[in-house]
One Martini backbone bead per residue (centre of mass of N, CA, C, O) as a GRO file, in nm:
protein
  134
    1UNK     BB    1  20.758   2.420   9.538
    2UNK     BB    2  20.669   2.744   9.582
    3UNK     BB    3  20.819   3.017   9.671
    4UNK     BB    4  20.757   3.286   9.828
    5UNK     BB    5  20.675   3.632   9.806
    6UNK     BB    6  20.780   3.884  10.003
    7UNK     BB    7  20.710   4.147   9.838
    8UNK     BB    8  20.402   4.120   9.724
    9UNK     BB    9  20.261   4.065  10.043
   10UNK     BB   10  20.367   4.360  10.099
   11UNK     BB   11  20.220   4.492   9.881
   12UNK     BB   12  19.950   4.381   9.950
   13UNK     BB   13  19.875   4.477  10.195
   14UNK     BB   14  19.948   4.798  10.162
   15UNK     BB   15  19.641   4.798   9.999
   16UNK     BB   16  19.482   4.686  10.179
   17UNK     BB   17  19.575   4.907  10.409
   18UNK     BB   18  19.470   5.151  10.197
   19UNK     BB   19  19.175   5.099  10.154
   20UNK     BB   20  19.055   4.920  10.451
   21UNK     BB   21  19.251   4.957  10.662
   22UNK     BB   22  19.449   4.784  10.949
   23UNK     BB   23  19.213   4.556  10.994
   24UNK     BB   24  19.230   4.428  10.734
   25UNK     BB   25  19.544   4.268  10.820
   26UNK     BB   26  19.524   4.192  11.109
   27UNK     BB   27  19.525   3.931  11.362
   28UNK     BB   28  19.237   3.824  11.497
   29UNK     BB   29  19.392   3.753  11.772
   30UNK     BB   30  19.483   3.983  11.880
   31UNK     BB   31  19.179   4.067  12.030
   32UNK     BB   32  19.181   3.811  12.181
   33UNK     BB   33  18.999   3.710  12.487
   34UNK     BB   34  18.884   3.565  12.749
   35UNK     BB   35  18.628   3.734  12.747
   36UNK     BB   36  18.572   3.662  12.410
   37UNK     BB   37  18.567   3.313  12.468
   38UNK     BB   38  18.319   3.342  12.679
   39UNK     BB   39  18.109   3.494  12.520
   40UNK     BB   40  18.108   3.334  12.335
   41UNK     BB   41  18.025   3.028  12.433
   42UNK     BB   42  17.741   3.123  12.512
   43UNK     BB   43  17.637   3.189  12.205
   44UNK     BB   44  17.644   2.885  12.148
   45UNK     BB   45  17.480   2.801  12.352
   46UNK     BB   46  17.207   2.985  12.275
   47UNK     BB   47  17.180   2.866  11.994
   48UNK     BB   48  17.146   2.563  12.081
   49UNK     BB   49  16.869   2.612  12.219
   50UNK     BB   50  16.727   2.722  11.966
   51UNK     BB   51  16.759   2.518  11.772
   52UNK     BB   52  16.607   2.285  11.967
   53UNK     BB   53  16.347   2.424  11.957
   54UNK     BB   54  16.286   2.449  11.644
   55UNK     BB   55  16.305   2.131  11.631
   56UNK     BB   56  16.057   2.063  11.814
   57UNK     BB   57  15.865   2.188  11.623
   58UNK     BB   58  15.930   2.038  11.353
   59UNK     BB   59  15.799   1.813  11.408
   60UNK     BB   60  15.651   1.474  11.258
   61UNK     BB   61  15.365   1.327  11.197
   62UNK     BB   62  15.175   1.027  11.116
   63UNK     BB   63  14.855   1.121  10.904
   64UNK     BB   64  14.747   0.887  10.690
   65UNK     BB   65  15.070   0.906  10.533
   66UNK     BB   66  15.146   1.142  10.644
   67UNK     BB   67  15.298   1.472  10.742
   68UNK     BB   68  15.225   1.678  11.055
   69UNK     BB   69  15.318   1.884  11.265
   70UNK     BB   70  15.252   1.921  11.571
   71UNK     BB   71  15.174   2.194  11.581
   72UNK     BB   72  14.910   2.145  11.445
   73UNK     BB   73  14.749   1.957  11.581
   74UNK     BB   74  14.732   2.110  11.881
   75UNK     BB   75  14.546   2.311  11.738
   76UNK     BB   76  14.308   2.511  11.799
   77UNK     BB   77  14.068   2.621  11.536
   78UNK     BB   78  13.724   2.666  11.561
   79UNK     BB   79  13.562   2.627  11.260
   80UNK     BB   80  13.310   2.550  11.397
   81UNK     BB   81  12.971   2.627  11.469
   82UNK     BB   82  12.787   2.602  11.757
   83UNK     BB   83  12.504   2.669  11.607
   84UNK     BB   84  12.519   2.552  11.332
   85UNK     BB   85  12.762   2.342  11.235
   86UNK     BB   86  12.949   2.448  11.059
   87UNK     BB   87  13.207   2.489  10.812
   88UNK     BB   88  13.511   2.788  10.797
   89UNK     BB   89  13.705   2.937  10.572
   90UNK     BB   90  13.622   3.242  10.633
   91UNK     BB   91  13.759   3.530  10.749
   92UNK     BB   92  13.484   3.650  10.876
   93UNK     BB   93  13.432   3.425  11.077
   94UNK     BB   94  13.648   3.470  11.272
   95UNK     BB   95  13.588   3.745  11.409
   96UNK     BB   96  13.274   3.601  11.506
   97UNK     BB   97  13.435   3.362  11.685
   98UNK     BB   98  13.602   3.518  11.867
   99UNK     BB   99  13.376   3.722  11.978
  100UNK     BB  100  13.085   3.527  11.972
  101UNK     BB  101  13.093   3.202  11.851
  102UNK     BB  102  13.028   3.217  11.548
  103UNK     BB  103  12.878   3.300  11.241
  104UNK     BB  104  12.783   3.549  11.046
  105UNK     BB  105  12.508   3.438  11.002
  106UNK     BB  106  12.446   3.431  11.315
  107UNK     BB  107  12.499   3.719  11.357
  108UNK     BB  108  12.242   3.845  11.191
  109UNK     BB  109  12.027   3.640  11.279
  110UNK     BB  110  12.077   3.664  11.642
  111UNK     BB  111  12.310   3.924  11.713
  112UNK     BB  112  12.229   4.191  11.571
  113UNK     BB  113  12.129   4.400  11.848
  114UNK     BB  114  12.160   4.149  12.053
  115UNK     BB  115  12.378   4.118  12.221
  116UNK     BB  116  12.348   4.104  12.497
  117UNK     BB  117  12.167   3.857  12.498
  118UNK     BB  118  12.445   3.678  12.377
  119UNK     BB  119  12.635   3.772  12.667
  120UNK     BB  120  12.392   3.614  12.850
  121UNK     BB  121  12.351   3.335  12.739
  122UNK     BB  122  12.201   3.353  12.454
  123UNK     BB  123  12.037   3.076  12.293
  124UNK     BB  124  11.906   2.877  12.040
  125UNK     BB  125  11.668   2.661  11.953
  126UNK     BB  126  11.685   2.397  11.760
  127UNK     BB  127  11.483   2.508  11.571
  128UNK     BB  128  11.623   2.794  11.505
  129UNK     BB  129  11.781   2.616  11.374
  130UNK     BB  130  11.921   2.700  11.022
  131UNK     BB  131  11.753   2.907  10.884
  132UNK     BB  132  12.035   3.004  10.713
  133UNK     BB  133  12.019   2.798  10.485
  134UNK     BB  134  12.251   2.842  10.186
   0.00000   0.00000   0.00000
């Protein structure tokens, strides 16, 4: 094996604390005390913590043939409109299901000019329900 120089590594030294400051040749350990390995072993604990949590989140069931996130199981999206019974995937009746619980079109229909009556709870009668099929 070959022998070290050491006039080399001093000379590598010099270069880099004259380049990058003398933290950059420094040994980690010079600044290390009991109070930074109680603090980082927190930060450890922490991490792994998180870490458990999005494991948990991530987890997969098998759903005929698939797997799909457990996390989205659990969600109810509300895609179907109580009204009138369609299902739908347009962001603009997004809006009108958070706020008013149909789509759009029912929207349109039965509640436009009409909230009040439609937020003391006036539904149409099954009759009136489909008019807007389309």
């Amino acid at each position: 094996m070959k022998e070290k120089d050491w006039d080399y590594i001093a000379r590598l030294e010099k270069a880099i604390a004259k380049k990058y400051g003398d933290v950059a040749i420094q040994n980690p350990a010079k600044s290390w005390d009991e109070k930074k390995e109680k603090e980082y072993i927190e930060q450890l604990k922490e991490d792994l913590v998180k870490q458990d949590e999005k494991i948990a989140h991530q987890d997969k069931i098998d759903a005929g043939g698939f797997f799909i996130s457990k996390k989205l199981i659990n969600k109810d999206t509300g895609r179907t409109c109580p009204t009138c019974g369609k299902y739908s995937f347009s962001a603009k009746d997004d809006v009108y299901m958070n706020k008013y619980e149909c789509c759009f079109k029912c929207f349109i229909q039965y509640i436009e000019g009409r909230e009040d009556r439609w937020l003391e709870g006036w539904r149409p009668n099954h009759g009136e329900k489909g008019k807007h099929d389309s």
